[in-house]
C-alpha positions in Angstrom: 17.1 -0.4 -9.2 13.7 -2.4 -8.9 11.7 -0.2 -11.6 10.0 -1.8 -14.3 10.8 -1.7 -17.8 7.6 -0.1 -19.0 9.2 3.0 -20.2 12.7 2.0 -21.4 11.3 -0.6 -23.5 8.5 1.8 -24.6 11.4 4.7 -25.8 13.6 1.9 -27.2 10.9 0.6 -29.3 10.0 4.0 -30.8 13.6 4.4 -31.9 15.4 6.0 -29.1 18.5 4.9 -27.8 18.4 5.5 -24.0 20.9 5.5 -20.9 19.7 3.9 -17.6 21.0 5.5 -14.8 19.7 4.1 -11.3 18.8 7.8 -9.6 18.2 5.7 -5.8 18.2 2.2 -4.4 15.2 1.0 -2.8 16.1 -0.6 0.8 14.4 -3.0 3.7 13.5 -0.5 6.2 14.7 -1.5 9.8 11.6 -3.7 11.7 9.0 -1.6 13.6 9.0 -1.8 17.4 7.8 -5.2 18.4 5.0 -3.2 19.9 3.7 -1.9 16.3 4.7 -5.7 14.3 1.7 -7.0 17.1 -0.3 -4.4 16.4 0.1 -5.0 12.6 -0.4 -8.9 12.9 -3.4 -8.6 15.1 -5.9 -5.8 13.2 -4.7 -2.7 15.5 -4.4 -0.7 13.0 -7.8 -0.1 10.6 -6.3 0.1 7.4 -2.6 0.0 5.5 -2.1 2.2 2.4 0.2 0.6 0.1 1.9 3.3 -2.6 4.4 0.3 -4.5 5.3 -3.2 -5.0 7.8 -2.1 -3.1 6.1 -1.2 0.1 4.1 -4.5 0.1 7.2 -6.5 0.5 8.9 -4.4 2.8 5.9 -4.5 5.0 5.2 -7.6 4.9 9.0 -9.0 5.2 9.9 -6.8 8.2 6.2 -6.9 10.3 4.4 -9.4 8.7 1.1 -9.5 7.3 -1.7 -6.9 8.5 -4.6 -8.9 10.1 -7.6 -10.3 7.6 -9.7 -7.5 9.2 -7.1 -4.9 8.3 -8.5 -2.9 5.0 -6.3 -3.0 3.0 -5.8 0.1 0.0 -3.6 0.2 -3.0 -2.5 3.0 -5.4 -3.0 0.9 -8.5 -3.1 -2.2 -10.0 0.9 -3.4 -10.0 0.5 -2.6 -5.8 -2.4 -4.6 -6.0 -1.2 -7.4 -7.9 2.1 -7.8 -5.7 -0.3 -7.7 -2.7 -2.4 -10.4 -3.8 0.6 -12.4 -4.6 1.6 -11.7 -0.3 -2.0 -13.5 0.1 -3.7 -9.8 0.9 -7.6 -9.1 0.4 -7.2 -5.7 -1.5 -10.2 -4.0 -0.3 -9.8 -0.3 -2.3 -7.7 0.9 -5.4 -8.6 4.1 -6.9 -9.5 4.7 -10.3 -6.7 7.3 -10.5 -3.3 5.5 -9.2 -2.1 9.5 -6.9 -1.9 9.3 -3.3 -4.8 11.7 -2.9 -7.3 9.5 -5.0 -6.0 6.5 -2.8 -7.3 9.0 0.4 -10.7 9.4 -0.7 -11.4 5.8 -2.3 -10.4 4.8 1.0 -12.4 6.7 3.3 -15.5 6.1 1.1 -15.0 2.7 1.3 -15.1 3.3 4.9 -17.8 5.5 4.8 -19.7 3.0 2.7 -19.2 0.0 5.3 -19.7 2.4 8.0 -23.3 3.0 6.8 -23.8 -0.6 5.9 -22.9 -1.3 9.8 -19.3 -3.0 8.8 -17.2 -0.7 10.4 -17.4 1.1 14.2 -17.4 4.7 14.3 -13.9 6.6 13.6 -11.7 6.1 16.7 -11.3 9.9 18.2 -7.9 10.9 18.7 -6.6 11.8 22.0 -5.3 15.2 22.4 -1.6 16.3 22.7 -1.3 18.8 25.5 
């Protein structure tokens, strides 16, 4: 029900006639614990990975906005855009708007500020036993 236009208006303008049917509704999430909207806020986490619009303004209208030193990735160039609207420093965006491109621009943007002396070493995970 939020979905662009793009492609109906592309089809009707080539001479189809076309249906819209709304497959699924995007919703507001339900707030993080207060725990992770701090964490958010205050650059505990290293980077956010934003894959729509959509999950810019959830984010930000149910936690806030992720710290300045928060990097912050986006799958393409509409995520971007709606990102830099919320006031956000997009740091990567892949060439390629797939979730796996967004991985690796992201950690070779890490790995580039990492050997430039921007970034600490990878935090190690603690082990589930």
């Amino acid at each position: 029900d939020i979905a662009t236009e793009t492609l109906a208006e592309g089809l009707t303008d080539r001479g189809w006639e076309i249906e819209d049917v709304t497959a699924y509704r995007t919703v507001r999430a339900a707030p993080p614990a207060a725990e992770i909207r701090e964490m958010i806020k205050t650059g505990g986490f290293d980077a956010v990975c934003f894959t729509s619009s959509s999950t810019v303004r959830n984010l930000v209208g149910i936690a806030g906005k992720p710290h300045a030193r928060t990097l912050i990735a986006c799958i393409g160039p509409r995520t971007a855009e709606t990102a830099a609207e919320f006031g956000l420093r997009v740091d990567v965006q892949p060439e390629n708007a797939s979730v796996l491109d967004l991985v690796d621009a992201l950690a070779a943007h890490a790995d580039h500020l990492r050997a430039a002396g921007e970034l600490p070493p990878p935090r190690r995970r603690a082990r589930r036993r």
